[in-house]
NUFILO-545808 format. One record per residue (C-alpha): residue number from 1; residue in three letters; x negated, y, z negated. Coordinates in steps of 0.001 Angstrom, whole numbers, plus 500000, padded with zeros to 6 digits. Example, Ala and Ser with C-alpha at 12.3 -4.5 7.8 and 13.67 -1.06 7.14 Angstrom:
! residues 2
1, ALA, 487700, 495500, 492200 $
2, SER, 486330, 498940, 492860 $
END
This chain:
! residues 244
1, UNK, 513891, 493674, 499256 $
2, UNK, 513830, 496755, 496686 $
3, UNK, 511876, 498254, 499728 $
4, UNK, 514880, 498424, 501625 $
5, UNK, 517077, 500567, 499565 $
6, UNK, 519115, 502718, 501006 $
7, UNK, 518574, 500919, 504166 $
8, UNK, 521703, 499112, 503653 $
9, UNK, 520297, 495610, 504759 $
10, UNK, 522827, 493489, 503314 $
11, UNK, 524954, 495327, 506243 $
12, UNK, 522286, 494328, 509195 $
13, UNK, 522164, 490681, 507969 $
14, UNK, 526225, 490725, 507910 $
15, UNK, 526035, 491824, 511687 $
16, UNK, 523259, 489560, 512582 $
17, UNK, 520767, 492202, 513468 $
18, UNK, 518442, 491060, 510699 $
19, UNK, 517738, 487782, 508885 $
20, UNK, 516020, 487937, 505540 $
21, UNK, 513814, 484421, 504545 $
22, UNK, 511602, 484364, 501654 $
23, UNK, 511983, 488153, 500904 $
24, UNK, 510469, 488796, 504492 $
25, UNK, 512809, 491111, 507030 $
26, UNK, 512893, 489733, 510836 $
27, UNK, 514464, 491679, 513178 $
28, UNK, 515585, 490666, 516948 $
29, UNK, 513291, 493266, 519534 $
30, UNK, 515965, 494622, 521161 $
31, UNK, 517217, 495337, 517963 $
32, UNK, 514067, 497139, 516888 $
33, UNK, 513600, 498607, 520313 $
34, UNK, 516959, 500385, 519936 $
35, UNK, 516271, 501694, 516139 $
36, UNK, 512661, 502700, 517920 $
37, UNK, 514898, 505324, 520353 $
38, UNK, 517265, 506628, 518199 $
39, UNK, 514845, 507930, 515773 $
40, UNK, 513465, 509074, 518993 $
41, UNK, 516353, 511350, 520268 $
42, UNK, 516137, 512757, 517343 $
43, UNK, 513673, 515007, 517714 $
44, UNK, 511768, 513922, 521097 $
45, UNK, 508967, 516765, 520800 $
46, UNK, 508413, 516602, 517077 $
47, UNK, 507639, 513813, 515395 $
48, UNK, 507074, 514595, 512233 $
49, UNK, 510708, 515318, 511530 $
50, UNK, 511251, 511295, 512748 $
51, UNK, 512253, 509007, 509618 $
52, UNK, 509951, 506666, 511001 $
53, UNK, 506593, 506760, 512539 $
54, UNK, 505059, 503533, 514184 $
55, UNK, 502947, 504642, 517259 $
56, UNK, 499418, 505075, 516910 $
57, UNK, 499667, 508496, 518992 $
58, UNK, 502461, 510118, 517055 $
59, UNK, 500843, 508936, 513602 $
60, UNK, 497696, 510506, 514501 $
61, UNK, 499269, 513513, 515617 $
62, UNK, 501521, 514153, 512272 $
63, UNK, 498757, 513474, 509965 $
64, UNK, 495442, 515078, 511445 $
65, UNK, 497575, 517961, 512163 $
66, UNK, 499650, 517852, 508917 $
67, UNK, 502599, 518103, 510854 $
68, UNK, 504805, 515957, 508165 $
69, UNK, 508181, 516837, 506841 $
70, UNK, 510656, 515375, 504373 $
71, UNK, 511916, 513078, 507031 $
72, UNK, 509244, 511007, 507340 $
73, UNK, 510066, 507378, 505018 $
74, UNK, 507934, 505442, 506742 $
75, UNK, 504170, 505199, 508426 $
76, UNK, 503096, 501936, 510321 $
77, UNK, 499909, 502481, 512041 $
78, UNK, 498187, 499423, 513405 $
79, UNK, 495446, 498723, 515450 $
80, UNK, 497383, 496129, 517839 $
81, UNK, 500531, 497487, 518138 $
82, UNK, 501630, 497596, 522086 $
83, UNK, 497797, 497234, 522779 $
84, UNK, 497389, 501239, 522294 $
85, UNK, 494211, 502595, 522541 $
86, UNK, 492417, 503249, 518976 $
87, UNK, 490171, 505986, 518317 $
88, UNK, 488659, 507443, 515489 $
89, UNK, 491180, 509057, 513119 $
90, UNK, 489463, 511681, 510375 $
91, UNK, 492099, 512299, 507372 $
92, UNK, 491598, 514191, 504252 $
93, UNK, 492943, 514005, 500738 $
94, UNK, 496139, 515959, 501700 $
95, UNK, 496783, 514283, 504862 $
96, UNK, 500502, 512955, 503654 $
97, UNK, 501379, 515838, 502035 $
98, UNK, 504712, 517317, 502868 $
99, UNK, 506115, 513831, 503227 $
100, UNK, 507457, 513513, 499794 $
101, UNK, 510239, 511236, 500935 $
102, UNK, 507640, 508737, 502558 $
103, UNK, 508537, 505594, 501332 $
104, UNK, 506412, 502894, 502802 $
105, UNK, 502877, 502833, 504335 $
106, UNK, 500827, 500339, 506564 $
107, UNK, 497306, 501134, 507988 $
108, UNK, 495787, 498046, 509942 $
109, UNK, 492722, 497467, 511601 $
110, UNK, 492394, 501333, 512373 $
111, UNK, 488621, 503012, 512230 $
112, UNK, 489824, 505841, 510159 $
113, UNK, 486877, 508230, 508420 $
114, UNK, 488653, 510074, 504792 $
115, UNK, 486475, 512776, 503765 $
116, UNK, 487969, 512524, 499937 $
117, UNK, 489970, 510630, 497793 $
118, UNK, 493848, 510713, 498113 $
119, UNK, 495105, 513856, 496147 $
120, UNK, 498430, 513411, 496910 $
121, UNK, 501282, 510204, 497192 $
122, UNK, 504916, 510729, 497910 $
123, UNK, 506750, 510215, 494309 $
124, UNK, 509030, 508038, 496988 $
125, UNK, 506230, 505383, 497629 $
126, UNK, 507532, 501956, 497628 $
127, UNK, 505046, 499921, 499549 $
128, UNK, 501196, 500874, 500012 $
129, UNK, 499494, 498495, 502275 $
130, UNK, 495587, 499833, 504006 $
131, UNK, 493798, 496918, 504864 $
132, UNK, 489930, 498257, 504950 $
133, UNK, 490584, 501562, 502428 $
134, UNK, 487470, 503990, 503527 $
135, UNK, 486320, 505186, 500465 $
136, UNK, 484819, 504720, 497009 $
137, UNK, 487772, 505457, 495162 $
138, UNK, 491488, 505330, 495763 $
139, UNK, 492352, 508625, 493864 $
140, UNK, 490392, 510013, 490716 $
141, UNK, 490125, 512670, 488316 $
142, UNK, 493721, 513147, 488821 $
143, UNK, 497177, 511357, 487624 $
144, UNK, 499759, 510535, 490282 $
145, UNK, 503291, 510425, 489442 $
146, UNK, 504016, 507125, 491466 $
147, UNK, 506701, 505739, 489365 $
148, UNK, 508305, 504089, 492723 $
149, UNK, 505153, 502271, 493737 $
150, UNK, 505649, 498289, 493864 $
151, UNK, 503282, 496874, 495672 $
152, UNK, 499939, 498014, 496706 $
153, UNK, 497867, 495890, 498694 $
154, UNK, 494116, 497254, 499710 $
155, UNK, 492585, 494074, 500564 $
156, UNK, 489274, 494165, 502701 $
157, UNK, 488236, 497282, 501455 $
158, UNK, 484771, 496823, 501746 $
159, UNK, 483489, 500116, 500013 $
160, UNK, 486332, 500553, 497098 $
161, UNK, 483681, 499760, 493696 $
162, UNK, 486277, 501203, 491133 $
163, UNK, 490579, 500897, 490943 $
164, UNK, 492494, 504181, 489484 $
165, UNK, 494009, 504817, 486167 $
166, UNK, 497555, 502522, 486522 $
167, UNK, 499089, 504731, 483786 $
168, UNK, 501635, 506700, 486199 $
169, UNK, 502231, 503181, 488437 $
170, UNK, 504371, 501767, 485723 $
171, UNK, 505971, 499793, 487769 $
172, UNK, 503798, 497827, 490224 $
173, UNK, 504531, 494671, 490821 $
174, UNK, 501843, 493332, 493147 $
175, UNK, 498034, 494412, 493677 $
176, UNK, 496626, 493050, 495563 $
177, UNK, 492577, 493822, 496310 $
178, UNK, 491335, 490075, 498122 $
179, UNK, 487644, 490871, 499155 $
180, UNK, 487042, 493942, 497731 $
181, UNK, 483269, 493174, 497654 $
182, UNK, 481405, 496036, 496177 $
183, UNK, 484656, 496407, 493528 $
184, UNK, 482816, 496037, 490139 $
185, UNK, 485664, 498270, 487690 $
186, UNK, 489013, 497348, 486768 $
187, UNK, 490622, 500351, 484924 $
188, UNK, 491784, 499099, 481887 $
189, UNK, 495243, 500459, 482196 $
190, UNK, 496100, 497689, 484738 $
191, UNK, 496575, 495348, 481341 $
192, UNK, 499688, 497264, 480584 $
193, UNK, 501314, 497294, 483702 $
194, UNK, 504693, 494842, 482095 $
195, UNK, 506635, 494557, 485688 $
196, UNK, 503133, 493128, 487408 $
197, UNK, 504117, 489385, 488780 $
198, UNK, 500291, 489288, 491369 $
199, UNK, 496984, 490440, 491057 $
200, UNK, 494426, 488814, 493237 $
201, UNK, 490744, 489581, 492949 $
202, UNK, 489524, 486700, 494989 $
203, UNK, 486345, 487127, 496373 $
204, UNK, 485513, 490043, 494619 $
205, UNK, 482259, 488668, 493541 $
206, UNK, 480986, 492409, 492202 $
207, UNK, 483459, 492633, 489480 $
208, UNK, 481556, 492920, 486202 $
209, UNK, 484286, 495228, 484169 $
210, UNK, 487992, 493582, 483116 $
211, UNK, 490309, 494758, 480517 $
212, UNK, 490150, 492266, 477776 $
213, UNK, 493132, 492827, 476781 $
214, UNK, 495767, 491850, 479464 $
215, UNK, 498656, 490522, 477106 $
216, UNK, 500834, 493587, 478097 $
217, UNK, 501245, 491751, 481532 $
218, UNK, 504410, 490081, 480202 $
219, UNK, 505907, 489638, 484086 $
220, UNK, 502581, 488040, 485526 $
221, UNK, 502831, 484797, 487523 $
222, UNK, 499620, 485131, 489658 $
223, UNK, 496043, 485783, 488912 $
224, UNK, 493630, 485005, 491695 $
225, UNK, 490109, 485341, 489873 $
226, UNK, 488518, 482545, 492580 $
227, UNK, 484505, 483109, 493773 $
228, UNK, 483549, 484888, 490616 $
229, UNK, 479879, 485727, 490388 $
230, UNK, 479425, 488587, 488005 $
231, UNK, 482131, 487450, 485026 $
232, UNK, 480363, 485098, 483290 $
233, UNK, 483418, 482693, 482096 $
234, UNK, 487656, 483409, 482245 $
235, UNK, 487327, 483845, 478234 $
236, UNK, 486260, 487484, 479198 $
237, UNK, 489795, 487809, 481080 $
238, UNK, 492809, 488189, 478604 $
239, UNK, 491395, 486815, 475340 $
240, UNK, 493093, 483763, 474904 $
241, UNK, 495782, 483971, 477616 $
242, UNK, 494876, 481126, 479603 $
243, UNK, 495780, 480972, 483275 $
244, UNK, 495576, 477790, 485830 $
END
């Protein structure tokens, strides 16, 4: 729900244009149909002055040719949606700069080729979710001021072997990285991270380096350590914090 603000959603749910069960957001689609064409009319030629990007042809457009702007909040670019036609999309480490309002981001069963790590996040970021991340390495070598960021969910990312320093992402809630295969590095900085309630690591049977020191995650209610191969026992995880 935190996603949402400044979205005013306690207003849609009053009107009946959204319902909200278990923190997920369901809207009729006429509803979203509607919201679809007025970001639309906006600016018909130029998407990347829309608030909201969510057809595969427009996102490609913005971000190959860097054509975003501080109006852009959100990027949802799945492989699916309205049976488009996918084709290869080639990004770079600055692909989403310029969009340093850009609060949420989904990338879904998209082939997309990133020639280098992320250099740049929007300080906005809320929501990261990239189902099949490229690449080695989210971001390295530098420090991103993400302070926003709570949730991050990379999951399926065959090829990530190593997470980033957490130190800036002070506030992430969830991480999620379910069958990151060749993922054999935690950075130790995740066992600080006080506000994190879920991290899941099942099925990432490549993991051979944890923090063992984890008691700084005061707020954590999940840990998902199933299909372990490499760890030898759960002692190694958290000293003597025991988990079920």
């Amino acid at each position: 729900m935190e996603i949402l603000n400044g979205f005013v959603p306690e207003v849609l749910v009053e009107r009946s244009l959204i319902t909200i069960i278990n923190n997920l957001v369901h809207m009729q689609d006429l509803v979203q149909e509607m919201s679809w064409e007025v970001v639309r009319e906006q600016h018909p030629k130029e998407p990347g002055k829309w608030s909201r990007l969510w057809l595969c042809k427009n996102v490609y457009q913005v971000l190959v040719e860097n054509m975003g702007t501080l109006s852009v909040e959100t990027i949802i670019l799945e492989g699916d949606r309205r049976r488009e036609v996918i084709t290869h999309l080639k990004l770079n480490g600055k692909s989403l700069s310029g969009m340093s309002n850009l609060r949420l981001i989904i990338i879904n069963n998209v082939d997309v080729h990133l020639s280098e790590d992320l250099e740049y996040l929007p300080n906005e970021l809320r929501f990261l979710e990239w189902h099949g991340y490229p690449i080695e390495y989210i971001w390295k070598d530098i420090k991103l001021s993400t302070k926003n960021l709570k949730i991050i969910n990379i999951s399926f990312s065959h090829n990530l072997i190593k997470t980033p320093d957490f130190e800036m992402i002070s506030n992430l809630e969830r991480l999620n990285l379910q069958c990151c295969t060749k993922l054999c590095e935690i950075h130790k900085t995740v066992g600080s991270l006080g506000k994190l309630i879920l991290l899941n690591l099942k099925e990432c049977g490549n993991l051979v380096v944890f923090p063992s020191d984890i008691h700084g995650l005061k707020s954590l209610k999940i840990l998902n350590l199933n299909a372990y191969s490499k760890l030898d026992t759960l002692s190694q995880i958290g000293g003597s914090r025991a988990f079920g």
